[in-house]
N, C-alpha and C positions, 0 to 999 in steps of 0.2 A: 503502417506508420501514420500516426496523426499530427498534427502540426497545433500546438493547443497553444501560440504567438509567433510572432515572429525571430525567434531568438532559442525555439523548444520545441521539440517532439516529442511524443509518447510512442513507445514502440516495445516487443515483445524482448524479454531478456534472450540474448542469443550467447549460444558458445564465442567465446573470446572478451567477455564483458567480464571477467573476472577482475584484472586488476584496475581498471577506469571504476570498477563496486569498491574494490578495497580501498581507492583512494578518495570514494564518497566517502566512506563510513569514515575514513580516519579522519579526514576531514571536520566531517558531521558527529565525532565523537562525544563532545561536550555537550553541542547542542541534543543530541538524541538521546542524551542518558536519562535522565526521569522520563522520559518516555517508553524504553523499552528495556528487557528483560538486562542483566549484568552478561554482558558479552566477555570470552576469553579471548589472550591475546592475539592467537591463531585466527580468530573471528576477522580478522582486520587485516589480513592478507590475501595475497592475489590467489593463493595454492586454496586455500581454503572457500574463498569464493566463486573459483571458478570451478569446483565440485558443487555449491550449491548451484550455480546455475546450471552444471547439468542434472539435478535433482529437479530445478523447474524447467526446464526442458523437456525430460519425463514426464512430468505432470502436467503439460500444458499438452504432449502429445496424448496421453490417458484423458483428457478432460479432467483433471484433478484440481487445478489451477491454473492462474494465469498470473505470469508474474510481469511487470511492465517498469522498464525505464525513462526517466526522464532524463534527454539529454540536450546539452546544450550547443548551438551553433560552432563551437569549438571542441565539436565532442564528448566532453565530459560528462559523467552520469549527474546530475542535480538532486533525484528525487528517484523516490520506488514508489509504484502504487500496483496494488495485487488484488486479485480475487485468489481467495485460498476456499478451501473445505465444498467446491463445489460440488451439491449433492444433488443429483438427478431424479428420475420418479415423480411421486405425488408433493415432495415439497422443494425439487428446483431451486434453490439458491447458493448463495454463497457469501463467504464473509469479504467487506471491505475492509483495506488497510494503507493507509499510504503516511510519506513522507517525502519532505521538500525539504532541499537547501535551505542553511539558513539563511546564505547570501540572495537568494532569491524570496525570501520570504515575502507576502502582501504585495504580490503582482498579481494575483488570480488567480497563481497556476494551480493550486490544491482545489479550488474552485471549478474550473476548466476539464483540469484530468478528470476528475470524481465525475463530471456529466458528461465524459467519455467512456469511462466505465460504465458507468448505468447504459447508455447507448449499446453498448458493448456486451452487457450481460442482457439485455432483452433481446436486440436483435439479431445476434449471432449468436447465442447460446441459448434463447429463448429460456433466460431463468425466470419466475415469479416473484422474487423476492431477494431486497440483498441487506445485508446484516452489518453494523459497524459499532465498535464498542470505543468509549472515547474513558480516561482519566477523568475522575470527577470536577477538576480543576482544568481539567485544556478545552478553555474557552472555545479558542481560535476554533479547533478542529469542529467542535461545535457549531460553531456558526456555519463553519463549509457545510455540514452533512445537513442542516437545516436549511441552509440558501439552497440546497441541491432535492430537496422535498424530501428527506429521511424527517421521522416524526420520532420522538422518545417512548419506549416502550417499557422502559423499567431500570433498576439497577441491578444490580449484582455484584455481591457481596463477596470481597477477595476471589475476584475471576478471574485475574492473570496474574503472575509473578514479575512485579517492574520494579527496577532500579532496587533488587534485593529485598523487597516486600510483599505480599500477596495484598494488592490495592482493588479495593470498589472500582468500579465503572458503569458509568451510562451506557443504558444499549440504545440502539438507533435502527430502526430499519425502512425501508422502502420498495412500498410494491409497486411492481411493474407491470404486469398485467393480470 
């Protein structure tokens, strides 16, 4: 568990984080939609999330991922920030991903967690390299992976499917050792 303020921790998704997830995302519904892929209704429940968390459970026990919660002094999840597609061998890395609260938005915490993560993928997992693709348009997250020393490596043209479209994105990466 890491403590990235006084009011937030960062810590691994565990069994029983199902419905405190569903009631992030319901929550976070509006605000996370142009960001990410057209979620179904079942998406937004405790049943349904708390099989994905034992999916990242699996995967964090496999080294496959890491999937990480941000929770608030009052319990409740705020934010996800993940290493996903960790690839072992000669190129060691993995993809960033995260999301914050919008009620917490512009406190640092996307700033904060993301140099927990890097910490986190060099010196416990001893990756090389970590990957994060941002919407041509989300500044914000921009700036975090840039304050955070990720450097622009290119675009890529309809490389994820969000909010019902196949949308460009900037790639970002950062080597670590």
């Amino acid at each position: 568990m890491l403590r990235l303020d006084a009011d937030h921790v960062l810590r691994l998704v565990q069994p029983g984080d199902g419905a405190a997830l569903a009631r992030a995302y319901t929550t976070n519904r509006d605000h996370l939609a142009p960001w990410e892929p057209v979620r179904s209704v079942d998406f937004y429940t405790a049943t349904w999330q708390e099989r994905h968390v034992e999916h990242s459970v699996a995967d964090t026990d496999s080294g496959r991922g890491y999937r990480f919660v941000l929770v608030s002094d009052d319990g409740e999840i705020r934010g996800r920030m993940n290493l996903n597609n960790v690839v072992r061998g000669a190129f060691r890395s993995a993809d960033l991903g995260y999301w914050i609260d919008a009620s917490r938005l512009r406190r640092g915490l996307a700033g904060r967690g993301v140099a927990e993560l890097i910490r986190f993928a060099g010196e416990e997992l001893s990756l090389h390299r970590l990957q994060a693709a941002t919407l041509l348009d989300n500044v914000a997250s921009q700036r975090v992976l840039s304050s955070a020393g990720f450097t622009e490596i290119g675009l890529a043209p309809q490389y994820l499917h969000i909010a019902g479209e196949w949308r460009d994105h900037r790639l970002f990466q950062r080597i670590l050792a």
